[in-house]
C-alpha positions in Angstrom: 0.0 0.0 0.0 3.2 2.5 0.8 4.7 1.4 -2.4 1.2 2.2 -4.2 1.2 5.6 -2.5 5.0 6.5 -3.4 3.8 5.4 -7.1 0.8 8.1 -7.3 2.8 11.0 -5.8 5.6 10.7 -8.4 3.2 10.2 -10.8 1.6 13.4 -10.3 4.5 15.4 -9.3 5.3 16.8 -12.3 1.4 18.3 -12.5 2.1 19.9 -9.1 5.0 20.9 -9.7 3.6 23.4 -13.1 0.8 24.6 -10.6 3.4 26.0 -8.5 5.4 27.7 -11.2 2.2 29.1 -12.5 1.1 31.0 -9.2 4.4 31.6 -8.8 4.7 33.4 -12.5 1.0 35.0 -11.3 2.4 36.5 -8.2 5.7 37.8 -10.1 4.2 39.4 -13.1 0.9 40.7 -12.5 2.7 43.5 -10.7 4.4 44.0 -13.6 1.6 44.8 -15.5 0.4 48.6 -16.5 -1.9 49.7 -14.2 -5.7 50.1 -15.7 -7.3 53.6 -15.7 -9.5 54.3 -12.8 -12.7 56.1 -13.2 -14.1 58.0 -10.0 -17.4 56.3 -9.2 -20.5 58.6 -8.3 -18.3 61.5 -10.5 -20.8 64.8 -10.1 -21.1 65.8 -14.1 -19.7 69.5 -14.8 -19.4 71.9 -17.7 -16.3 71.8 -19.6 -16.6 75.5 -20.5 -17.6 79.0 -18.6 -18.6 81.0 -21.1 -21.9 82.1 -23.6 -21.9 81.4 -27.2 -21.8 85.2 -27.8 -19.1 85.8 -25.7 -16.8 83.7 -28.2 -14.9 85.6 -31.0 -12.7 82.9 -32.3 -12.2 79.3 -32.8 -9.0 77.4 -33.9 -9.3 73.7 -34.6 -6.4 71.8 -35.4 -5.8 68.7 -37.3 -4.1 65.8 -35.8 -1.1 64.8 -38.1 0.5 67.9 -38.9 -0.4 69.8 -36.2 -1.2 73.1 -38.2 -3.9 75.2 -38.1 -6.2 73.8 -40.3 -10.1 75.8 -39.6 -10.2 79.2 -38.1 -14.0 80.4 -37.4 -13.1 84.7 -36.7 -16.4 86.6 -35.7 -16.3 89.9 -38.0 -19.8 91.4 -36.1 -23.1 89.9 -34.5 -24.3 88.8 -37.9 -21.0 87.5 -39.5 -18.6 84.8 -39.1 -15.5 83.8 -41.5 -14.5 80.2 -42.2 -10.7 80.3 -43.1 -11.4 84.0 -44.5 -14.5 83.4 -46.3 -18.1 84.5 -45.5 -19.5 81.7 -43.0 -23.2 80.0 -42.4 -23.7 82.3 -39.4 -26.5 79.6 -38.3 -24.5 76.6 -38.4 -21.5 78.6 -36.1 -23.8 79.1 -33.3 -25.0 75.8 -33.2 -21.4 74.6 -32.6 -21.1 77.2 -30.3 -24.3 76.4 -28.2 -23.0 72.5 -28.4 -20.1 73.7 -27.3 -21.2 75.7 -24.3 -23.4 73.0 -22.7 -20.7 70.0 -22.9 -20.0 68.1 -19.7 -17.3 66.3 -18.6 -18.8 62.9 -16.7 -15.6 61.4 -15.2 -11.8 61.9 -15.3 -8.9 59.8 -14.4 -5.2 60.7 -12.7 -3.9 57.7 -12.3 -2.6 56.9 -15.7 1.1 56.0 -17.2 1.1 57.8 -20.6 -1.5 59.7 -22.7 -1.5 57.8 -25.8 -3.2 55.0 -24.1 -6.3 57.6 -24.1 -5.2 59.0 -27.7 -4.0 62.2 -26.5 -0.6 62.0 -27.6 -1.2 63.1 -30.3 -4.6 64.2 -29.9 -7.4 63.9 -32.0 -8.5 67.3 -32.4 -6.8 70.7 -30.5 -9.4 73.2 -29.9 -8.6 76.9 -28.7 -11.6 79.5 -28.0 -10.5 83.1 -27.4 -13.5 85.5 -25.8 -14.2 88.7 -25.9 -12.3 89.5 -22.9 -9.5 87.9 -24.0 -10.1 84.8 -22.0 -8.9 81.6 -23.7 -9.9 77.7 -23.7 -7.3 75.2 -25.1 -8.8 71.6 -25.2 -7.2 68.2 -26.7 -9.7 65.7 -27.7 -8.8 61.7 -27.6 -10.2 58.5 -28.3 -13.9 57.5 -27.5 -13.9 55.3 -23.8 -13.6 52.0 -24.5 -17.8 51.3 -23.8 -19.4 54.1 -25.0 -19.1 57.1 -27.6 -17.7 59.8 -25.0 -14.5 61.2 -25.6 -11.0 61.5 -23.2 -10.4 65.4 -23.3 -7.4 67.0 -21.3 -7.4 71.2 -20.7 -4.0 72.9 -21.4 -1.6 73.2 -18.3 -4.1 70.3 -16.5 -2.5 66.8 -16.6 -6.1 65.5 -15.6 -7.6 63.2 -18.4 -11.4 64.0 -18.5 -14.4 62.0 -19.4 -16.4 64.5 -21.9 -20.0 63.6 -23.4 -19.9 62.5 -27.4 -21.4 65.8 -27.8 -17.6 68.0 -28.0 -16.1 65.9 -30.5 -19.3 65.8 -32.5 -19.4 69.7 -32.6 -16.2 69.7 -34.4 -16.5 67.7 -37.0 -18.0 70.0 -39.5 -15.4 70.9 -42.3 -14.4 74.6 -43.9 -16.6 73.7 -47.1 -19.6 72.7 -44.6 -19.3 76.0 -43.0 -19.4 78.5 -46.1 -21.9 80.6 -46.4 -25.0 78.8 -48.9 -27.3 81.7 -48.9 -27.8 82.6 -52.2 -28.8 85.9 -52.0 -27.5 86.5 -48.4 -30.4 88.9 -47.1 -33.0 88.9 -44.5 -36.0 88.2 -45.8 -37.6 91.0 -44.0 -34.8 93.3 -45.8 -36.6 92.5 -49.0 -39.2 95.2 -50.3 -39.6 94.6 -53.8 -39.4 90.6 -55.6 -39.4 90.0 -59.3 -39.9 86.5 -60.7 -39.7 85.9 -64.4 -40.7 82.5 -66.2 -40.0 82.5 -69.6 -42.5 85.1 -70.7 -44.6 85.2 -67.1 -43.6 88.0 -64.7 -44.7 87.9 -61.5 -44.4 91.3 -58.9 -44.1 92.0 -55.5 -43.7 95.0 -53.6 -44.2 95.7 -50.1 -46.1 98.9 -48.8 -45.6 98.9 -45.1 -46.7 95.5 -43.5 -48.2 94.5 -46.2 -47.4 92.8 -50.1 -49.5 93.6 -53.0 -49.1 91.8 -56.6 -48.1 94.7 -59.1 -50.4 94.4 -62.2 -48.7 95.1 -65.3 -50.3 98.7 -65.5 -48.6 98.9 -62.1 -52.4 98.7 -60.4 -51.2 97.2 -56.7 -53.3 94.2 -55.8 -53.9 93.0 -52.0 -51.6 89.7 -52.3 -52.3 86.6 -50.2 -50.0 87.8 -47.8 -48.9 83.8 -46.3 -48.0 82.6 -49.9 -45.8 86.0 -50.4 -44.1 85.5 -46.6 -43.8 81.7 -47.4 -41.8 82.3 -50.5 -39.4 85.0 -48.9 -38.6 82.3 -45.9 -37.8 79.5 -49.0 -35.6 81.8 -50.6 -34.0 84.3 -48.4 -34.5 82.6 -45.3 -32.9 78.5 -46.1 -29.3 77.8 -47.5 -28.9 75.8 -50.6 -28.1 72.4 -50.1 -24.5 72.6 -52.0 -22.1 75.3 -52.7 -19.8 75.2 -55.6 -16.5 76.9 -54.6 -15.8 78.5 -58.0 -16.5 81.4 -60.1 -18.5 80.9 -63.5 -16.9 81.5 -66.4 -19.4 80.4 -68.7 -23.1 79.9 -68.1 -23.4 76.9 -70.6 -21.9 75.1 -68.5 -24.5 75.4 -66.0 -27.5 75.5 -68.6 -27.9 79.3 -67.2 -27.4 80.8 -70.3 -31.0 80.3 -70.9 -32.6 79.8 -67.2 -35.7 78.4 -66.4 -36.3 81.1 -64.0 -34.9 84.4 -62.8 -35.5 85.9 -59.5 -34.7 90.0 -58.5 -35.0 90.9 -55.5 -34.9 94.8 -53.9 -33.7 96.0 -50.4 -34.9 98.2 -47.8 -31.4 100.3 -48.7 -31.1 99.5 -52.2 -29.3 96.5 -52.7 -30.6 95.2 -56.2 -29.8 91.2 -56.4 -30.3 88.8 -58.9 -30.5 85.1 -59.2 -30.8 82.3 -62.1 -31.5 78.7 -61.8 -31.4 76.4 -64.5 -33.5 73.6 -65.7 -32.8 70.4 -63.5 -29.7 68.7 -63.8 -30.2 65.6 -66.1 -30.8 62.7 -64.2 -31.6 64.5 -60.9 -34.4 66.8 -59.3 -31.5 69.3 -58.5 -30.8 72.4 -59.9 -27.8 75.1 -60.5 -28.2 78.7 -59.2 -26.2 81.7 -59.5 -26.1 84.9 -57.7 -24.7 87.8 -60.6 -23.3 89.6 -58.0 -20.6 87.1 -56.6 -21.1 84.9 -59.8 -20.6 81.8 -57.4 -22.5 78.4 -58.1 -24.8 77.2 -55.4 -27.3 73.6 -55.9 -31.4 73.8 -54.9 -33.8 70.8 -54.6 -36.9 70.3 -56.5 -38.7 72.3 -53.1 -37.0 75.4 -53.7 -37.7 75.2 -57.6 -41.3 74.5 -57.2 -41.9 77.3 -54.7 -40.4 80.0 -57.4 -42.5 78.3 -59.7 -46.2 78.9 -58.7 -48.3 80.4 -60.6 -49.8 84.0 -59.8 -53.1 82.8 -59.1 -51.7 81.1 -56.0 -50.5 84.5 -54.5 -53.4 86.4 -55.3 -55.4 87.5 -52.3 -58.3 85.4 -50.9 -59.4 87.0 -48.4 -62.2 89.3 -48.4 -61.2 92.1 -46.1 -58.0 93.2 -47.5 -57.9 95.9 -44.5 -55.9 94.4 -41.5 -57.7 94.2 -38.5 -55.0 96.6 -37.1 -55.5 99.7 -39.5 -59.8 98.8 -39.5 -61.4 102.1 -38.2 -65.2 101.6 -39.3 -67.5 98.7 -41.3 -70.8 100.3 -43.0 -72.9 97.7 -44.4 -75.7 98.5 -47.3 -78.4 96.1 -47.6 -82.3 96.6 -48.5 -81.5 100.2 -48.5 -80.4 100.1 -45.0 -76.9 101.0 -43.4 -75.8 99.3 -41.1 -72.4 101.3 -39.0 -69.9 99.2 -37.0 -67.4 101.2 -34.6 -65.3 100.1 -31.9 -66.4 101.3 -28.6 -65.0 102.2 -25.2 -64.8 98.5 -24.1 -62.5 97.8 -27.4 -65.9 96.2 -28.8 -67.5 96.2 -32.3 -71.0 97.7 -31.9 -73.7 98.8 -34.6 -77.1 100.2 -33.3 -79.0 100.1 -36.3 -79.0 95.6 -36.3 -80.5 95.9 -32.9 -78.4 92.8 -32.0 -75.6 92.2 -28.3 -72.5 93.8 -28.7 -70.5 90.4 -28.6 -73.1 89.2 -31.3 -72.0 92.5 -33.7 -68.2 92.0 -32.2 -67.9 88.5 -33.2 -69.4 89.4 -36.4 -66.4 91.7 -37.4 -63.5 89.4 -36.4 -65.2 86.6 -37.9 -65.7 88.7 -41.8 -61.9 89.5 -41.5 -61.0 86.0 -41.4 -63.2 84.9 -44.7 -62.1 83.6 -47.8 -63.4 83.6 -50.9 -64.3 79.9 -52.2 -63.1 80.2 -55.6 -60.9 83.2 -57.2 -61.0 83.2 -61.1 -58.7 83.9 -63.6 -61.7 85.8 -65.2 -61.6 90.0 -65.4 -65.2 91.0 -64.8 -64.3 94.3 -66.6 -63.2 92.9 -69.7 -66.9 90.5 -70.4 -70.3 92.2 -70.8 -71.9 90.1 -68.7 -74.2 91.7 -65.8 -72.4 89.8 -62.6 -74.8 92.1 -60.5 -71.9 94.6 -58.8 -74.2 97.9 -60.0 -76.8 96.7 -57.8 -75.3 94.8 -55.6 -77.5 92.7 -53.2 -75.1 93.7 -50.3 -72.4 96.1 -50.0 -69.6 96.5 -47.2 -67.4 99.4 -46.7 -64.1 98.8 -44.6 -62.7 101.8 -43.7 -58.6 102.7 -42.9 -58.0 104.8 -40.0 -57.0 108.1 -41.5 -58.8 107.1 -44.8 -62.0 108.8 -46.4 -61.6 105.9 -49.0 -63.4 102.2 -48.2 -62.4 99.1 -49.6 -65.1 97.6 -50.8 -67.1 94.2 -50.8 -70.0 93.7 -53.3 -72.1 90.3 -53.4 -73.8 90.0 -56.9 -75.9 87.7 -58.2 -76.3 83.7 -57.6 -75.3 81.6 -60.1 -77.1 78.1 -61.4 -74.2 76.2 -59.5 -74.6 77.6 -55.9 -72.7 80.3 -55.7 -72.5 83.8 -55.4 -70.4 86.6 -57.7 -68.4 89.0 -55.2 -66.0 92.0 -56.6 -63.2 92.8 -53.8 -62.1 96.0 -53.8 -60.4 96.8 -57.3 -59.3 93.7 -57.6 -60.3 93.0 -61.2 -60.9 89.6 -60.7 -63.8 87.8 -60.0 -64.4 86.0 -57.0 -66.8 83.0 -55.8 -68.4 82.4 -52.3 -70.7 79.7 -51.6 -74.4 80.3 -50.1 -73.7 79.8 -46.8 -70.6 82.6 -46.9 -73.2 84.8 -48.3 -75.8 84.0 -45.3 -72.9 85.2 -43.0 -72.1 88.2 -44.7 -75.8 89.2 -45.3 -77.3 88.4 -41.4 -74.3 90.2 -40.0 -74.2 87.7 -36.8 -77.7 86.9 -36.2 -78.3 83.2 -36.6 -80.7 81.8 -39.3 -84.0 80.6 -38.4 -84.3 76.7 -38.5 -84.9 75.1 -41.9 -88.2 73.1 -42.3 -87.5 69.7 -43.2 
């Protein structure tokens, strides 16, 4: 049984024996090894920068393998930025800038052996930010962590290695090209006073008179424009970037298919700045489209959206509404009907009130807010003043007066007569078109807020 014993131990000897060595080798060289980074737990999250997006006056950003500066973002006044010397996308610099302001730094780590274990050495990206004041920010961006998309970051003359949300590196990314200006015609849209659109042999005016746009006829008559449609083109146009911007001047328009355009657009300042655009048919193959401004000949690329919106026909910014007098400039209503007048004047209380319809003040009140919001049904393409047929207007059924404050002039509404298909003629002022409303917009106008008695069934 001994000799049995004695037989096993040596036969497992050597099997002990490489156990040994193992924890021994364990003990001697885990020491050895670099020390992981340690993350403070419960780490209270902090802003990476003091300072408001106005405050900032420039940015350098430099690029990681040569070390030179390769995007400068220089503020030039409120309104204007410079990308490398050129005009900027003011919008797109204050969203780094508000990005920039609200980063936080979520954890940071000082017991480390060397920084290009965290990518800092060298960094990805080296931000400086210079203020106002003359306060500066110097900030070297490494690797993402190693379980999420955050980013080590270390300040200049602080050996600390941060923790900073995904958000800092993301808000550098953009490139010089990105950040040129794509305005085309780089104005305010409430700058503009006066806008010309020409399509091949269509012309279609604007001009502004105060607050408010009026289509320009071609014998210069001003018509009340649907003032939404006029605002809604000014935003697509003067208010959006275009989508590309070629960095290059044109020294040929064929080459854009400009020499011929599909449609031109001129548009007039408040101080006289006169600026005109082409854009050319679509680029084959695409639903894009070249633009050029003539005054810094520069190439710029629209979608289809901006295209179609030039391209509407004048119908769709002629006025709809009935009143054409804003609400704000309405002084007195006098309605004619069965040889009455009816008089509508604001009172004391800020209320519309008319005597003569015997009716509650918040009846006659209601009555005058609700005829400034009315549209006409249907608005034709058909000049009443250039048919011989009798629509009714010289003895109209129902005539309203809307006076301006300061004005002995009314604009005026007339109702005419019904047709066979339901509806009824209206003339709107001098708007030599002829308009369309349906019977129960001619009820409305014609019981001036009193309800109709119930139908018999």
């Amino acid at each position: 049984m001994v000799e049995k014993k004695k037989s096993l131990d040596k036969k497992f000897l050597p099997t002990i024996i490489a156990i040994i060595v193992l924890l021994v080798l364990v003990v001697l060289v885990v020491p050895l090894k670099k020390p992981s980074p340690s993350v403070q737990t419960g780490y209270e999250r902090k802003q990476l920068f003091d300072f408001k997006p106005s405050e900032v006056t420039q940015i350098e950003i430099l690029s990681t393998k040569n070390r030179e500066i390769n995007m400068v973002l220089e503020k030039i006044d409120e309104k204007t930025w410079h990308v490398n010397g050129q005009l900027a996308y003011t919008p797109d610099i204050q969203d780094i800038l508000t990005v920039l302001s609200t980063v936080g730094l979520i954890g940071e780590i000082k017991d480390y052996n060397n920084l290009e274990e965290f990518g800092l050495k060298p960094p990805h990206k080296d931000l400086k930010m210079t203020l106002k004041n003359g306060k500066s920010y110097r900030v070297y961006i490494g690797d993402t962590t190693p379980t999420s998309s955050n980013r080590y970051a270390m300040l200049e003359k602080d050996n600390t290695v941060y923790i900073a949300d995904k958000y800092l590196y993301n808000a550098l990314s953009a490139t010089p090209q990105s950040l040129i200006n794509r305005d085309i015609f780089k104005i305010e849209p409430s700058e503009v006073e006066e806008l010309v659109i020409e399509k091949g042999n269509n012309i279609i005016r604007f001009k502004k008179d105060g607050d408010h746009w009026y289509l320009i006829q071609q014998d210069d008559q001003k018509l009340f424009a649907d003032q939404s449609n006029v605002k809604s083109i000014l935003v697509s146009l003067f208010g959006n970037a275009a989508d590309v911007y070629i960095d290059e001047k044109v020294k040929d328009l064929k080459n854009y298919k400009l020499d011929d355009p599909l449609v031109s657009l001129r548009a007039r300042t408040s101080d006289g700045k006169d600026v005109k655009v082409l854009y050319s048919d679509a680029i084959p193959s695409t639903k894009l489209f070249y633009a050029l401004n003539t005054l810094d000949n520069k190439v710029y690329v629209v979608n289809k959206t901006k295209i179609d919106r030039i391209t509407m026909p004048e119908m769709d910014f002629r006025n709809k509404n009935l009143v054409t007098v804003p609400m704000s400039d309405l002084d007195k209503v006098i309605v004619y009907k069965n040889d009455k007048e009816y008089t509508f004047k604001k009172d004391r209380r800020n209320l519309w009130v008319s005597k003569e319809t015997g009716l509650e003040d918040i009846v006659t009140n209601q009555y005058i807010l609700d005829l400034s919001a009315r549209y006409a049904d249907i608005i034709s393409d058909l000049k009443y003043h250039d048919t011989k047929e009798d629509f009714g207007f010289d003895n109209p059924e129902l005539k309203i007066e809307l006076y301006r404050k300061g004005s002995g002039t009314p604009d005026t509404i007339k109702t005419g007569k019904a047709s066979k298909e339901g509806y009824y003629y209206v003339s709107v002022n001098k708007d030599p078109y002829l308009y369309l409303i349906y019977e129960d917009t001619f009820r409305f106008l014609k019981n001036m807020g009193k309800k109709d008695p119930p139908r018999n069934t």
